[in-house]
C-alpha positions in Angstrom: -6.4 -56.6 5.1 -3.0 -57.2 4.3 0.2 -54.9 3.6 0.2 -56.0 -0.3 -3.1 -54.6 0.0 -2.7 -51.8 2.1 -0.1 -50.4 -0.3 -1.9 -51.2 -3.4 -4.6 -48.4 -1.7 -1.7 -46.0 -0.5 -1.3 -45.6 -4.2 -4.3 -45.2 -5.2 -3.9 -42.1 -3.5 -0.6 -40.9 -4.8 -1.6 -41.2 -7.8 -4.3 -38.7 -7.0 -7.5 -39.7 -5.3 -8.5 -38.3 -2.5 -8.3 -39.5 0.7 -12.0 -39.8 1.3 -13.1 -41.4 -1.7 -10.4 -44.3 -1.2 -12.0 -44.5 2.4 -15.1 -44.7 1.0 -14.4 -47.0 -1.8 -12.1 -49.3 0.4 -14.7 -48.8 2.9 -12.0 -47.8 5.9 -12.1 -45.0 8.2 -10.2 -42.0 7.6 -7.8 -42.7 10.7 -7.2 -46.0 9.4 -6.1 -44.7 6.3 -3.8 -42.0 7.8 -2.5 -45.1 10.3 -1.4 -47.1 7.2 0.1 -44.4 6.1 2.2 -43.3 8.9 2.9 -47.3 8.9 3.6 -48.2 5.3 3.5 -45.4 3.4 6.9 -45.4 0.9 7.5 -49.0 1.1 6.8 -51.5 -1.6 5.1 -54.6 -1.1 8.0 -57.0 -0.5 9.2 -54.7 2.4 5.9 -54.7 4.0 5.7 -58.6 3.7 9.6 -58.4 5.4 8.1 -56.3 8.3 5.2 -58.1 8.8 7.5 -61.4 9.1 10.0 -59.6 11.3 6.9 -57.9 13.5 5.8 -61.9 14.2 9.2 -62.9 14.8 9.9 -60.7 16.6 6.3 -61.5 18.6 7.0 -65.1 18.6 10.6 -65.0 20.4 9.1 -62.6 22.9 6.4 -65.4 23.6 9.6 -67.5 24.0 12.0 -65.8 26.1 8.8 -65.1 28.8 8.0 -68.8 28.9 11.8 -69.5 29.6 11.4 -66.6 32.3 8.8 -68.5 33.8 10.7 -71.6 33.9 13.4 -69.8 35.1 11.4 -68.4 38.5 10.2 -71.8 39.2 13.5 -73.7 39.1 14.8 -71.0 41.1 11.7 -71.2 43.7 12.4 -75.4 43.9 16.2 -75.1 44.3 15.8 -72.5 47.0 13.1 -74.6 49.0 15.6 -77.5 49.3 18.6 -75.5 50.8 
């Protein structure tokens, strides 16, 4: 489930519906419910779609910067064989 959709059910239950009849209905655990909440809870959907972009950014330069890392080590391992 995505965060458009996740909020869309975080107001269901501002609204008034209880917390274990949206679980129910939405058929998600209560801790699940109360994660999203902590999680996404006051934003609107654009600035969950903003997060979620930032969160794989953010994921995919991390990916980056350990492969140049890598590279790093092993140039460093072949110049200091040769001297």
């Amino acid at each position: 489930m995505g965060p458009p959709q996740i909020i869309e059910i975080l107001k269901e239950q501002e609204v008034g519906l209880k917390v274990s009849d949206l679980c129910r209905k939405h058929e998600i655990s209560d801790a699940t419910f109360y994660k999203w909440k902590t999680r996404y809870g006051g934003l609107e959907v654009s600035e969950a779609k903003r997060l979620k972009a930032l969160a794989d950014e953010n994921s995919r330069l991390k990916r980056l910067l350990a492969d140049a890392m890598l590279d790093n080590a092993a140039l460093k391992e072949i110049v200091g064989k040769k001297w």
